[in-house]
Each structure stands twice: as structure tokens, then as C-alpha cells.
VEXKOLTOR-187122 format. One line per 3 residues: number of its first residue (from 1); their letters; for each residue x, z, y of N, C-alpha, C. Coordinates in steps of 0.02 Angstrom, whole numbers, plus 32768, in hexadecimal, padded with zeros to 4 digits. Each point is the difference from the previous one (the first is absolute). Layout:
% VEXKOLTOR-187122
NUM	a	X,Z,Y,X,Z,Y,X,Z,Y  ...
END
This chain:
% VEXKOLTOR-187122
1	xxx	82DD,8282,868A,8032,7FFB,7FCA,803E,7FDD,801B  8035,8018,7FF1,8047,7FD7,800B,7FFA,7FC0,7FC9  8007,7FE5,8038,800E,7FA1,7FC0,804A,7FFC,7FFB
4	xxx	8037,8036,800A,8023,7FF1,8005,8023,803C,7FC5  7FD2,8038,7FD5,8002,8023,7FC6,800E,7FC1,7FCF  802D,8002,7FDD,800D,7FD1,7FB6,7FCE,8027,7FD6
7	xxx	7FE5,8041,7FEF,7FDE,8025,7FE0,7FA5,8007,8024  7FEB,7FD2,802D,7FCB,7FF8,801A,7FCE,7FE1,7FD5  7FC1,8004,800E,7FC1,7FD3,7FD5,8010,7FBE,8035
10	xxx	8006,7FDB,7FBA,7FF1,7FB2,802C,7FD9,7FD5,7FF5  7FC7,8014,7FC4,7FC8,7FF7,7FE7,7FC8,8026,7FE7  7FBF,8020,8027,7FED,8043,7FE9,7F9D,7FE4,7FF8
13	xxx	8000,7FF6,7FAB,7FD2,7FF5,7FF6,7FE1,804E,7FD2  7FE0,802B,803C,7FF3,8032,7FD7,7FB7,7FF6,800A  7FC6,800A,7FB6,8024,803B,7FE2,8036,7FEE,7FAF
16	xxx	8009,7FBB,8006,801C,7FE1,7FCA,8034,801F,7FF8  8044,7FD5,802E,8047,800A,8000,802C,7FF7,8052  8020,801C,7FF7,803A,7FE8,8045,804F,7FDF,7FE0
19	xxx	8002,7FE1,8027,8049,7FD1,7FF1,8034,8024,805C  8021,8016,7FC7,803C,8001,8039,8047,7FE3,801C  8012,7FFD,802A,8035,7FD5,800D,8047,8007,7FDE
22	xxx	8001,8030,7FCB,8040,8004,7FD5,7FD6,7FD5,7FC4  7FC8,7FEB,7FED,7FDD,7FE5,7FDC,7FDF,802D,7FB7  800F,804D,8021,7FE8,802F,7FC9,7F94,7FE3,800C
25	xxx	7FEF,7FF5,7FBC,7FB7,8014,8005,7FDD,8046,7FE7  7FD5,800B,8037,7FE4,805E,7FF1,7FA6,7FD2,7FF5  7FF3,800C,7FBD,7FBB,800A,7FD9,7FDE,8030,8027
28	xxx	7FD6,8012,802A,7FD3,801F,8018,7FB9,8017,7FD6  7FDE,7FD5,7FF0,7FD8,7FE5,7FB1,803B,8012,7FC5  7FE2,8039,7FE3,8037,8017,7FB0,7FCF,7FCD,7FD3
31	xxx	8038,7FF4,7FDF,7FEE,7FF2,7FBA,7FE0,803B,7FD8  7FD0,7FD4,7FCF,7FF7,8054,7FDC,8042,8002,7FCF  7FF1,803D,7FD2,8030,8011,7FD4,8021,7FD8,7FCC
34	xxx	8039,7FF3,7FF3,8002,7FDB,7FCC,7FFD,8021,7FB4  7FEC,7FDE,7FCB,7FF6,802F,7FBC,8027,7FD8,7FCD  8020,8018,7FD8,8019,7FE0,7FBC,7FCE,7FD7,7FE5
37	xxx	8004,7FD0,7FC8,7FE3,7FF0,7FC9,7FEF,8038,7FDD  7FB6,7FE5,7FD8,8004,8049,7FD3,7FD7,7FD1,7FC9  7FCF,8050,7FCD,7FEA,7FDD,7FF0,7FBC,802C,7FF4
40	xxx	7FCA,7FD9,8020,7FD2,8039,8014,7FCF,801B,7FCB  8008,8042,800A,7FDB,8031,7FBF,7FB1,7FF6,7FF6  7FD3,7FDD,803B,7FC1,800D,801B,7FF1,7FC5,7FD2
43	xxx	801A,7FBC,8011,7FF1,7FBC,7FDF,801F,7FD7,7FDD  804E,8009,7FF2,8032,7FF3,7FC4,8018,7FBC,8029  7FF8,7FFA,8036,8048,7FCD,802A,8021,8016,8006
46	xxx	8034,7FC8,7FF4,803B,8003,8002,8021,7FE7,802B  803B,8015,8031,8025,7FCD,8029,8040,8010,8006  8008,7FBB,8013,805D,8004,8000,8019,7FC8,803E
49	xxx	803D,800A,8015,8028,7FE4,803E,801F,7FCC,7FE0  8014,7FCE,8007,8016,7FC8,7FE5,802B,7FD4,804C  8030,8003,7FFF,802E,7FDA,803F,7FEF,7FA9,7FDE
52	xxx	7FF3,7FE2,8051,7FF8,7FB9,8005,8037,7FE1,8019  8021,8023,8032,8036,7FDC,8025,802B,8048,8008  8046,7FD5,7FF2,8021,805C,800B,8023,7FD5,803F
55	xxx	7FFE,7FD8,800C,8026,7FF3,803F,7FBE,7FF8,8043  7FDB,801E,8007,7FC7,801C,8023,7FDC,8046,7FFE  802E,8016,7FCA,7FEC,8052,7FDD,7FA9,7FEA,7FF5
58	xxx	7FE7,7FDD,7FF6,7FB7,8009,7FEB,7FF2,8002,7FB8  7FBC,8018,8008,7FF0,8010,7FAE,7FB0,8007,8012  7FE7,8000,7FBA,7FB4,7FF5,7FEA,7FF6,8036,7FDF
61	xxx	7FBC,8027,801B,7FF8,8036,7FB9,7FBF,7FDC,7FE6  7FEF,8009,7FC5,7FD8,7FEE,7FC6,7FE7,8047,7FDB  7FCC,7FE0,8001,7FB9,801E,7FE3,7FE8,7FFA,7FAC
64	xxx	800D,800C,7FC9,7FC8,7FFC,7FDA,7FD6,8026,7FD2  7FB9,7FE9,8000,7FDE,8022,7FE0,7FFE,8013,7FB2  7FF4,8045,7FDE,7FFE,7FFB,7FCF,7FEC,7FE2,7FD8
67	xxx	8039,7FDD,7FCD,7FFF,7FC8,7FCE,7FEC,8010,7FD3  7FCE,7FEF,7FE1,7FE0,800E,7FB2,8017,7FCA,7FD7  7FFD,7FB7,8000,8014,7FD8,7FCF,8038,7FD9,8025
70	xxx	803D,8003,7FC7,8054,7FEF,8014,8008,7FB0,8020  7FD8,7FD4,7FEE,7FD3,7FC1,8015,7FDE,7FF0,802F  7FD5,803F,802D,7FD7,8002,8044,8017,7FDE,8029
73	xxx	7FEF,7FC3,8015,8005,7FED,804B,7FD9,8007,8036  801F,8025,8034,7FC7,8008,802D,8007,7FDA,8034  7FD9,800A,8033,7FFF,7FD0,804F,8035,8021,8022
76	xxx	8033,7FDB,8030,8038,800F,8024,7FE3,7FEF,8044  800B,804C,802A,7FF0,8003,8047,8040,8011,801E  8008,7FD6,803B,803B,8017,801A,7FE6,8013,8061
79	xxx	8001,8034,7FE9,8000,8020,8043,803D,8012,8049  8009,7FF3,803C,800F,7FFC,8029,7FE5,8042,802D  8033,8022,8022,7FCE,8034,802E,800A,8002,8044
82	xxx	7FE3,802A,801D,7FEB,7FF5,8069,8043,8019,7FFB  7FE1,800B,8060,801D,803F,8008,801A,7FDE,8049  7FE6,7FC2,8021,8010,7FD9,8040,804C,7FD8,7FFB
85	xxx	801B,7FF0,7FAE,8036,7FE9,8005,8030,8025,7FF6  7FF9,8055,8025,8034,800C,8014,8009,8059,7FD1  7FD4,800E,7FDB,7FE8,8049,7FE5,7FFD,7FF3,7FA2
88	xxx	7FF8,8040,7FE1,7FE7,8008,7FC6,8039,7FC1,7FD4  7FED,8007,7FBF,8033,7FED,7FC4,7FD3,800F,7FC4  8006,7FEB,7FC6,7FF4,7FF1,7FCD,7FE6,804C,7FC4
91	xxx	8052,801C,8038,8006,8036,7FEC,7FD1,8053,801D  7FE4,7FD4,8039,7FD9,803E,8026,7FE8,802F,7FDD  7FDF,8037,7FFA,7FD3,8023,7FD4,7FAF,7FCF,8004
94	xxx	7FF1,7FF0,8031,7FB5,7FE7,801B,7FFD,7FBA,7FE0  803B,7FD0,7FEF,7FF6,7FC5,7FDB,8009,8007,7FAB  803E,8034,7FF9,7FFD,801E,7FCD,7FB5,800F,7FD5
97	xxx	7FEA,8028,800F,7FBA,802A,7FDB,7FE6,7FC3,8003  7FF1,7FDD,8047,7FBA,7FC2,8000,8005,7FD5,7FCE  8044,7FF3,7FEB,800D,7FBE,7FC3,8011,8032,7FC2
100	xxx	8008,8032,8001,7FF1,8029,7FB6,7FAC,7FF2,7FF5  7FE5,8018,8035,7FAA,8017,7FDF,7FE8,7FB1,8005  8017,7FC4,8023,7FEE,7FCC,7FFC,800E,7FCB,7FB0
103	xxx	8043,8019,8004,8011,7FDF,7FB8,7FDE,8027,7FC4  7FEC,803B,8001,7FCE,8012,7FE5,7FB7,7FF0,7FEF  7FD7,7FFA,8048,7FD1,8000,7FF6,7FF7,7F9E,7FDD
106	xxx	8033,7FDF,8029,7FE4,7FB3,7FF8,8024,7FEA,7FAD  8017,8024,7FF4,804B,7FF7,7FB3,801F,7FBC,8012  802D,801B,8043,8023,7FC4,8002,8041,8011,8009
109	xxx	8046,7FD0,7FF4,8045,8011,800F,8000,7FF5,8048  8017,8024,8025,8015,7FFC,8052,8030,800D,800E  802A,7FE7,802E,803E,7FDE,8017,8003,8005,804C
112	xxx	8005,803B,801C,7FF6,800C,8043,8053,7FF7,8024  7FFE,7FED,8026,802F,7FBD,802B,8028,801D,8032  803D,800E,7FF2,801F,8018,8042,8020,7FC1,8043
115	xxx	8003,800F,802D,802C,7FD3,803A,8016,8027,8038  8010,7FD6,8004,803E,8022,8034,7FD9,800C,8050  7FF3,8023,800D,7FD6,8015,8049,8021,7FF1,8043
118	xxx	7FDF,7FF3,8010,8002,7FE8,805D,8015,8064,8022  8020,8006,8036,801C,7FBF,8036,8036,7FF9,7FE7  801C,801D,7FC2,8042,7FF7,7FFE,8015,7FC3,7FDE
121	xxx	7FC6,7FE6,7FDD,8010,7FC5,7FD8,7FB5,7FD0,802F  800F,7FD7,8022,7FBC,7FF8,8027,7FDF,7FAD,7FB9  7FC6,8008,8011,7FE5,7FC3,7FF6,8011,7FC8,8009
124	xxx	800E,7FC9,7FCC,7FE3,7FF2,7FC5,801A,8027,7FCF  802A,803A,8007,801F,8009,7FA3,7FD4,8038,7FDD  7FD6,8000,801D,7FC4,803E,7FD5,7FCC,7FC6,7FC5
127	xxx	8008,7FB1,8035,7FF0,7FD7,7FCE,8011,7FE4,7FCF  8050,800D,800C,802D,7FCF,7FDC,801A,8020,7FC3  7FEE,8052,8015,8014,8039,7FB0,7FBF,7FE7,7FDE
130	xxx	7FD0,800A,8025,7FBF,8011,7FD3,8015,7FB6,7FC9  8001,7FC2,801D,7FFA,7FD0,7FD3,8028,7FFC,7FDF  8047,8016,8000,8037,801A,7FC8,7FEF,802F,7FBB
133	xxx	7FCD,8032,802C,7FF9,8029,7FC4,7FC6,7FDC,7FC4  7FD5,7FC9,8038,7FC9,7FE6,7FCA,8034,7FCD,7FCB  8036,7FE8,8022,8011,7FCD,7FD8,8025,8020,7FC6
136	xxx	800F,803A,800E,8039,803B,7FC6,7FB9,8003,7FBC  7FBC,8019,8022,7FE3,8001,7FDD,7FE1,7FDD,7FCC  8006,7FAA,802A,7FF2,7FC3,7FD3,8039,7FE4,7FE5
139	xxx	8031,8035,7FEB,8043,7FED,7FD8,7FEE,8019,7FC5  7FC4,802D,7FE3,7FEE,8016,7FD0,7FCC,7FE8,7FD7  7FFD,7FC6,801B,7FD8,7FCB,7FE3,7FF7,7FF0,7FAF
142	xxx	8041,8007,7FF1,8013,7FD6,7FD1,7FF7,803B,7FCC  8019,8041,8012,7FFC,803B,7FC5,8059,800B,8004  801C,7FEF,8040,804E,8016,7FEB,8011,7FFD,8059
145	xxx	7FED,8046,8008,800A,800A,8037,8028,803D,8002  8022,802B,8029,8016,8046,7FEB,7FC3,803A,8000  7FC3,7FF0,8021,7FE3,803D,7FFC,7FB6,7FF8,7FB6
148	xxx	800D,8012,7FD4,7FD7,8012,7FC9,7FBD,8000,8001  7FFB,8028,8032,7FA6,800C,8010,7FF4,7FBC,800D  8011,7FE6,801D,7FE8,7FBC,802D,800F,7FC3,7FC8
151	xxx	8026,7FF5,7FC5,8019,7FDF,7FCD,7FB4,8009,7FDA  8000,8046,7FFB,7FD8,800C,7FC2,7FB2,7FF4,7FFE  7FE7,8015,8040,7FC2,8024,8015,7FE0,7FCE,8040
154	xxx	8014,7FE3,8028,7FF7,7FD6,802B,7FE6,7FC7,7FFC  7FBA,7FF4,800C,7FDD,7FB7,8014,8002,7FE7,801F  8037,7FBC,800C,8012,8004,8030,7FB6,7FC5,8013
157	xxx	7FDB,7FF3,7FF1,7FCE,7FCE,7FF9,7FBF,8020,801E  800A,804D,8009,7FCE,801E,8028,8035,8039,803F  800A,7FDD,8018,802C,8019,804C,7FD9,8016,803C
160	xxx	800F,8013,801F,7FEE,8022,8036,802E,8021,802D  7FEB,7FE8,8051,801B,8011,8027,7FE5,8032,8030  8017,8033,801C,7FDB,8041,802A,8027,800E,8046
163	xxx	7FED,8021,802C,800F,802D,801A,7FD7,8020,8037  8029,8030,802D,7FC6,8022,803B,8022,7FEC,803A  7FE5,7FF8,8046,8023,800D,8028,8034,7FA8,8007
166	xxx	803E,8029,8014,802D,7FCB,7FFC,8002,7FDC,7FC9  7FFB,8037,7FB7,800B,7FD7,7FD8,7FD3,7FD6,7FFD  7FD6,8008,8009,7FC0,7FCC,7FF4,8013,7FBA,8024
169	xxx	801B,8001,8037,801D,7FD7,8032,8045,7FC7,7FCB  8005,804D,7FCB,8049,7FBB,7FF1,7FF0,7FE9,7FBD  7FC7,8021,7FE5,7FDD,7FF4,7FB9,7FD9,7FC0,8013
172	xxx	7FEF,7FDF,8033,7FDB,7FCE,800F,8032,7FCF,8003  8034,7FFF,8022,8039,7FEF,8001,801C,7FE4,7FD6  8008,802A,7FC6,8012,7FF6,7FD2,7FD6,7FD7,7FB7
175	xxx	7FCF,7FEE,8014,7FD1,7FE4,7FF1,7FFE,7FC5,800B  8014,7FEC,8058,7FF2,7FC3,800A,8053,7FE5,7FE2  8029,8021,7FFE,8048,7FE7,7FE7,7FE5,7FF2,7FB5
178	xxx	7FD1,801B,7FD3,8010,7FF1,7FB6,7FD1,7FAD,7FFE  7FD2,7FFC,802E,7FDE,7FD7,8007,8036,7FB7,8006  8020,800A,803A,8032,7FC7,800C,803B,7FEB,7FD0
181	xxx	8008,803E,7FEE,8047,7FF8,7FD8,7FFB,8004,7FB9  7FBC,801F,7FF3,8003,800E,7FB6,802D,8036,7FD3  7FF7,8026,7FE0,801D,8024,7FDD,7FF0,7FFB,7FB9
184	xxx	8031,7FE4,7FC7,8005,7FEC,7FD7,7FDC,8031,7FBD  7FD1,7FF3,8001,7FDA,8039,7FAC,7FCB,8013,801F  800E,800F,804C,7FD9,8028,8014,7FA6,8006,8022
187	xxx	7FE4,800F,7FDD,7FB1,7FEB,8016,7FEE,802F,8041  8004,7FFA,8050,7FD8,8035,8034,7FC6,8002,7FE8  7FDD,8030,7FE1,7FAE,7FFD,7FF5,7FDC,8002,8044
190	xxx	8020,8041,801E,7FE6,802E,8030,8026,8010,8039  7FE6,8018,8027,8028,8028,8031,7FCA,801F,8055  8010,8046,7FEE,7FF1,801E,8013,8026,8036,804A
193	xxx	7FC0,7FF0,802E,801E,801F,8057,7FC4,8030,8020  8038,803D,7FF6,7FD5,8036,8017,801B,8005,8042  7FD3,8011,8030,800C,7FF9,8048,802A,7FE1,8011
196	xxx	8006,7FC3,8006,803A,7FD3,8018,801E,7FF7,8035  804F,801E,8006,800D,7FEA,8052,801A,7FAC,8009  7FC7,7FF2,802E,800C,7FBC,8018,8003,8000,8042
199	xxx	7FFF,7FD6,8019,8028,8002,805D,7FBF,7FC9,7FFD  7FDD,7FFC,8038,7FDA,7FBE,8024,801A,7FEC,8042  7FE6,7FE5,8039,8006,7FE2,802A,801A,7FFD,804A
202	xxx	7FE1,8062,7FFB,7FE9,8039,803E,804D,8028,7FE5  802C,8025,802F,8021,8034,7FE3,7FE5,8033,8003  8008,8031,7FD4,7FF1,8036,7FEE,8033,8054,7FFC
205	xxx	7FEB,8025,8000,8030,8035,8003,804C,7FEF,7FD3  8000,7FD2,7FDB,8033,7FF9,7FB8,8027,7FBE,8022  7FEC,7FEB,8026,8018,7FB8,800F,803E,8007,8023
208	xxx	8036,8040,8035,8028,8003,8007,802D,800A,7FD9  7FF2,8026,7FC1,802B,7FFF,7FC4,8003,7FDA,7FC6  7FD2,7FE6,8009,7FFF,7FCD,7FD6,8025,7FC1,8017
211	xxx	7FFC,8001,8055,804A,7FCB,8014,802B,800D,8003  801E,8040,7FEA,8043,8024,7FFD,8013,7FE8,7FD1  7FD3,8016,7FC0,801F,8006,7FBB,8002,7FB0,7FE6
214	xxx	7FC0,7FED,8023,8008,7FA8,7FD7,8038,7FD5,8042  803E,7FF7,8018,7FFB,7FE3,8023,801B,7FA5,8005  7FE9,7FF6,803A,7FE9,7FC2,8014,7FE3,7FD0,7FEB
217	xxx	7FBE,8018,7FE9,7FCD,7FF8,7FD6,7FCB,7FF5,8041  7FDB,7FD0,7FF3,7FB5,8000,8040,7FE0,801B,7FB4  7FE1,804B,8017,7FD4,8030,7FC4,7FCC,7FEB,7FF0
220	xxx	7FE5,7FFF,804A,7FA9,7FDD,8006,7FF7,7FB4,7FE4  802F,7FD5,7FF7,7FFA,7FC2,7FD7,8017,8012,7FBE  803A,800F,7FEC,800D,8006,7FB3,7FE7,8006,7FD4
223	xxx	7FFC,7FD7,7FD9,7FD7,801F,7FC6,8000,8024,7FC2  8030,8020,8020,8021,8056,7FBE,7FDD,801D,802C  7FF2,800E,804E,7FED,804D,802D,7FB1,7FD9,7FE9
226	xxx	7FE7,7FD5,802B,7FC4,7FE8,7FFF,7FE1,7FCB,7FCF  7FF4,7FFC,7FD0,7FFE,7FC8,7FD1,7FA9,7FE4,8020  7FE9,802D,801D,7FAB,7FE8,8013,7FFD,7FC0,8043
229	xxx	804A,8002,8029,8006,7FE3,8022,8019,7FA1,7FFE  8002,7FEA,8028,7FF7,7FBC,7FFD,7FDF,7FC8,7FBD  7FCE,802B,7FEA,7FD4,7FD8,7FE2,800C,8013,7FB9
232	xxx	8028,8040,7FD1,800D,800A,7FD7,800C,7FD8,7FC8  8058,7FD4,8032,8005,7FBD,7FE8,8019,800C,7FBA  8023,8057,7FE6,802E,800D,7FC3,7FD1,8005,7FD6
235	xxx	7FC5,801D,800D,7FCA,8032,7FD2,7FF2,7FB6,7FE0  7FDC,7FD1,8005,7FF3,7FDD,7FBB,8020,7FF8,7FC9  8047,8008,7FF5,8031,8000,7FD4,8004,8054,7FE4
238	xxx	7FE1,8023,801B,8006,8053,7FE5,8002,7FF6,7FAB  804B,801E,7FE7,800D,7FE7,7FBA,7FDE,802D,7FC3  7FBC,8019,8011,7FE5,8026,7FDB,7FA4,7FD6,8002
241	xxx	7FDA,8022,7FDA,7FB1,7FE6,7FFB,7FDB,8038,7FF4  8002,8038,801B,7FD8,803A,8016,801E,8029,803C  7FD9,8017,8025,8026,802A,8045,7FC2,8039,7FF5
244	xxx	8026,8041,800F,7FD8,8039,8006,801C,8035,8043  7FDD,7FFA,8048,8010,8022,802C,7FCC,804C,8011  8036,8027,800F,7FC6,803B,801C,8019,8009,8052
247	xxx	7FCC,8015,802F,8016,8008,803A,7FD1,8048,800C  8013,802F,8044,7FE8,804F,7FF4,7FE8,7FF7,8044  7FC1,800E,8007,7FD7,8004,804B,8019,801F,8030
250	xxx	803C,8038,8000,801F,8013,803F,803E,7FE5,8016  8024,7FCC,7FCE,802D,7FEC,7FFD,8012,7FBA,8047  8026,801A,801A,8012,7FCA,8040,8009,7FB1,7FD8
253	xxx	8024,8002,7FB6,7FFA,7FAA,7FEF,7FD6,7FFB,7FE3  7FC8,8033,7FFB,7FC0,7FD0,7FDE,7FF3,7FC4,8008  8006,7FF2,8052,7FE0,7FB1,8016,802D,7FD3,7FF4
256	xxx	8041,8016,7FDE,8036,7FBF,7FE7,7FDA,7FF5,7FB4  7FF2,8022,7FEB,8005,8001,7FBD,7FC4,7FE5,8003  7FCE,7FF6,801C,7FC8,7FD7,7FF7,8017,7FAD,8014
259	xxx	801A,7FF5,8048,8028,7FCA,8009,801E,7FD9,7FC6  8025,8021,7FDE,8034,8001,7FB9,7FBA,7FD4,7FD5  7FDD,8035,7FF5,7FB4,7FF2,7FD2,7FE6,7FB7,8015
262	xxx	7FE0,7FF9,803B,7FEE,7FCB,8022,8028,7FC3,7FF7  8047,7FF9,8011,8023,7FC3,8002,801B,7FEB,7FAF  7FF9,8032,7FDB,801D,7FF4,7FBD,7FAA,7FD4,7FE8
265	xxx	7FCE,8023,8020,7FC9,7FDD,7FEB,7FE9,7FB7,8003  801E,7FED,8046,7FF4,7FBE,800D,803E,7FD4,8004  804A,8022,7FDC,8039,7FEA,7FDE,7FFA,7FBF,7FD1
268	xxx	7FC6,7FEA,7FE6,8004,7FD8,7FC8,8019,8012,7FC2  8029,805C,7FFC,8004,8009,7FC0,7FD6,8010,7FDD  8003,7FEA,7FAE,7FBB,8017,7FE6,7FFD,8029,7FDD
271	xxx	801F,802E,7FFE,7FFD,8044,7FD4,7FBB,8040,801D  7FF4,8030,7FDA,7FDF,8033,8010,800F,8023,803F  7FD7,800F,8028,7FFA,802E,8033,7FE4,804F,8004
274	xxx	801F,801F,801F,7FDD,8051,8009,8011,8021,8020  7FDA,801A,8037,800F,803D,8026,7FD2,8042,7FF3  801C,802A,8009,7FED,8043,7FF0,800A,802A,803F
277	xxx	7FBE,8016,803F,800F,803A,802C,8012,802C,7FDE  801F,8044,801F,7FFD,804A,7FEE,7FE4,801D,8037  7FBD,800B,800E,7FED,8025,804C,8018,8038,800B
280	xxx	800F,800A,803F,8014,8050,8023,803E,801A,7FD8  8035,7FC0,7FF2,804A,8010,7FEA,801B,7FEC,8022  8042,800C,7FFF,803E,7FE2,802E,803B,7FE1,7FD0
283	xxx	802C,7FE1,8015,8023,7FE5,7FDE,8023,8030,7FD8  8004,7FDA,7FC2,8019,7FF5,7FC6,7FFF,8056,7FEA  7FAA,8022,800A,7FF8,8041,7FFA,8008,8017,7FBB
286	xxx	7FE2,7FB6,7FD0,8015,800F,7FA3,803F,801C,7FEB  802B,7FE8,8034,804B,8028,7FE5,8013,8047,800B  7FEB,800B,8046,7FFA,8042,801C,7FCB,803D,7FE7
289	xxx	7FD1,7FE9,7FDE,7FB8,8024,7FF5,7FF5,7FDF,7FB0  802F,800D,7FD2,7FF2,7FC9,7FCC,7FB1,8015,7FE1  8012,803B,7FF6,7FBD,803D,7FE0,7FBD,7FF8,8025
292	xxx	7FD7,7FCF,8029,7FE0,8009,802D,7FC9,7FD7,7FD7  7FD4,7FFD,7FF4,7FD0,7FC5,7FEF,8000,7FD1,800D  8012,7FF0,8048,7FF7,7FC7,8015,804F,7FD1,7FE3
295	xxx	803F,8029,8012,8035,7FD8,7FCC,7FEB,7FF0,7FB5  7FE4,8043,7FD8,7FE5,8004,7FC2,7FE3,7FA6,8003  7FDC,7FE6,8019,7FD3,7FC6,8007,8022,7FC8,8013
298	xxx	802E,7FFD,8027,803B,7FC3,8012,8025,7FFE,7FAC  8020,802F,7FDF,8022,8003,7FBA,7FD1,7FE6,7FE7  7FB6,800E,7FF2,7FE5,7FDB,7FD1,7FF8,7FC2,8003
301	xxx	8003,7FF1,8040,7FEE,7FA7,8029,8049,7FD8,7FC5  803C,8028,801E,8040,7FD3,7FF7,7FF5,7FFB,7FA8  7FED,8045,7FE2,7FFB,8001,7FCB,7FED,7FC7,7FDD
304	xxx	7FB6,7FF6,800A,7FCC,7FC9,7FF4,8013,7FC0,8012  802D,7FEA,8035,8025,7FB7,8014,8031,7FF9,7FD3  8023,8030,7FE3,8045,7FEC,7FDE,7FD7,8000,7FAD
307	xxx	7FDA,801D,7FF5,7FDD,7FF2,7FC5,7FB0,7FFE,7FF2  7FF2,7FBF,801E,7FBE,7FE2,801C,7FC6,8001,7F9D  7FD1,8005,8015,7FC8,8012,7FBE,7FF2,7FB2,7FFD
310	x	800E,7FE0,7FC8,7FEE,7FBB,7FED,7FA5,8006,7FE4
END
């Protein structure tokens, strides 16, 4: 290659992305499709786009389930999605449907989380939207917020936090921030990490981009990449009192996500614990294969955590 092309790769993490020396980025990894709000004929959700920051162009789409009494409050999940930081949106078709048939099956309002993606926006600000958008959300506390659904219909006293993948990475995150800082009304019941990307000790295929995108960050100590590491000094403060993880037997971070399991265990926090294998899956296959039995059985898991049988 000429290093001396202004139009050359000067960063080529395929099969992700390449960064080139005019600073155009080429997505190699597509996003899936993006889809409108709608309002679906199969199960009577409803969703809509709602802008959080117009000086970040971000926005939240929201979920809710059909309302029978004008009074209903239900449990508020706010979901976060993968995608390595750097992929997928709120708006995908594949997060889309998952939080239609999810806010369905569990009857909860969901609030799926946009941020601003790496490499072009590198790490920390995938953390720093997500916790913007929770705090937009705990502005509706009171019943005089701009978005209605969330005024009207929203518990905020049964909360919940989610995601897959990365998100899962910043849904924990974001967890240990409500823990420290508190968010005013707001009760974390829960929070929930399906295949979690976490970084440990050893680098791994992800660890050169992950020092791209996070930089000058030591990964393998931090405790946003690795929270299992140096003694899982954040996890006792985790600002919630139930955790529900699933990890998939072909999945390369299975063994973080047990790590994750392990150090949150002997954390000193005292909330509920759970892990859930999926044998002979690969990561985060429920999204890709939603129709499969074995996803069929992860939905009922999350189902059953966000509305536990007294």
C-alpha cells in the first residue's frame, strides 16, 4: 500500500470496519435494516421515536403494550443494544421486532436507547449517551415529562435495565452509575445481560479494536471493559438487587460472562444471582433465530425475571 495515498486504509479492522486516511469510515459488518415505528397488527404495540438530545441527533424509540385500564402502570425496561459498540440502532429491524414481541410478551413499557457508535465517536460516549437517555427517562418521574406514555403508564418503582452484547457491557455500566449516583424516583429492580461483551486479562480477537475505539484506556484493567478484574472492586455497589445473565455454549465470551457471574458473586453485593447456559448456541443467536425454541426459552426466562410469581 502507498502510505503516502491521503485515500489509503490506515486502520483495517475487517471484518468490522476500515478507517481511512481522509478519515471516511467503510462498515464492512451492515447494519440490519432500519424500520419505522409502527404499530403492530399481531400484538397491539405500539412505538414511537421520541428525540433526547437534538444537539447529538439522538433519540429513544418506545414500546407499549396494549392498555386496557387508562390507570395501568406497568414495569419500565430500558434496553440498550450490541452490536461491538460500533453496529445496529434502536431502529434496526432485529431490535425492533425483539422489543415489540418482548414488550409484549413481559407487558412492559420499553425504551430502547440510542448512542452514538464508535469509531467515529470512540469510547466513553456510548456511555455517556446511554446515561443521558436514562436520566431523560427519570425526568418523568414526577408525571410531567414530554413523553405521555412514560407520565402515564410507567413504574418507575419496577425498572429494569437490559441489553445484549455491548449493550449488555453498557447496561451494567449503567447500573453501576445509578448505584453511585442515584437517580431520583427511580427503583433498578433488575437488570439483565445476555451474552455480555466483557474484556478479561488475556487479549482476544476484539482487543485491537477495542484499543482503537476506547483510547488510552489500559482495557484489561478498567472496569467498564473488565469489571471481573482487580477484585470486582465496582460490583458491590451494583445499583440494582436482582441480576439475570444468559451465556450460549459456542459463544467465545461465554467464559467472561461466567467471570462476570463469579466476581459479582464474591462482590459482597447482596442481591439475587443467575446464570442461564444456552448449549450448542452462539452469540446473541435469540436475536438472529428469534423463532427457535431455544430463543422461545431465553423470552420466557427474561419474561419470568421482569415479572417474578410471588
Amino acid at each position: 500500500m502507498d502510505s503516502s495515498n491521503p485515500t489509503g486504509i490506515l486502520h483495517d479492522f475487517a471484518p468490522l470496519f476500515r478507517v481511512y486516511r481522509n478519515g471516511k469510515v467503510e462498515r464492512i459488518t451492515a447494519d440490519a435494516e432500519t424500520v419505522p415505528p409502527s404499530s403492530d397488527p399481531h400484538t397491539g404495540v405500539q412505538s414511537k421515536d421520541t428525540v433526547v438530545s437534538q444537539e447529538n441527533s439522538l433519540s429513544v424509540r418506545l414500546f407499549i403494550p396494549k392498555i386496557k385500564d387508562p390507570s395501568q402502570k406497568l414495569p419500565l425496561l430500558i434496553y440498550i443494544h450490541g452490536g461491538a459498540f460500533c453496529f445496529e440502532s434502536p431502529f434496526s429491524s432485529m431490535y425492533h421486532n425483539y422489543l415489540t414481541n418482548l414488550a409484549h410478551q413481559a407487558n412492559v413499557i420499553a425504551v430502547s436507547v440510542q448512542y452514538r457508535r464508535a469509531p467515529e465517536h470512540p469510547l466513553p460516549i456510548a456511555y455517556d449517551d446511554s446515561w443521558a437517555a436514562i436520566q431523560w427517562v427519570a425526568s418523568h418521574v414526577s408525571g410531567d415529562g414530554v413523553e405521555s406514555w412514560l407520565n402515564k403508564h410507567a413504574d418507575f418503582e419496577r425498572t429494569f435495565l437490559a441489553g445484549d452484547s455491548a449493550g449488555a457491557n453498557i447496561a451494567h455500566n449503567m447500573t453501576v452509575r445509578a448505584g453511585v449516583n442515584g437517580l431520583f424516583g427511580v427503583k433498578t429492580v433488575g437488570m439483565v445481560l445476555a451474552h455480555p461483551f466483557f474484556g478479561g486479562k488475556e487479549p482476544d480477537f476484539f482487543s485491537p479494536v477495542l484499543e482503537y475505539i476506547f483510547p488510552g484506556v489500559k482495557i484489561y484493567d478498567d472496569p467498564r471493559i473488565n469489571p471481573a478484574g482487580a477484585g470486582g472492586v465496582e460490583l458491590a455497589g451494583l445499583g440494582c438487587s436482582r441480576v439475570l445473565i444468559f451465556v450460549a455454549g459456542k459463544d467465545g465470551l461465554r467464559e467472561r460472562g461466567y467471570s462476570y457471574y463469579d466476581a459479582l458473586k464474591k462482590s459482597g453485593w447482596g442481591g439475587v444471582l443467575e446464570i442461564v447456559e444456552t448449549e450448542g448456541e452462539d452469540h446473541v443467536f435469540h436475536l438472529f433465530n428469534p423463532n427457535c425454541d431455544k430463543a422461545a426459552f431465553v423470552m420466557k426466562q427474561v419474561v419470568s425475571f421482569i415479572n417474578p410469581v410471588h
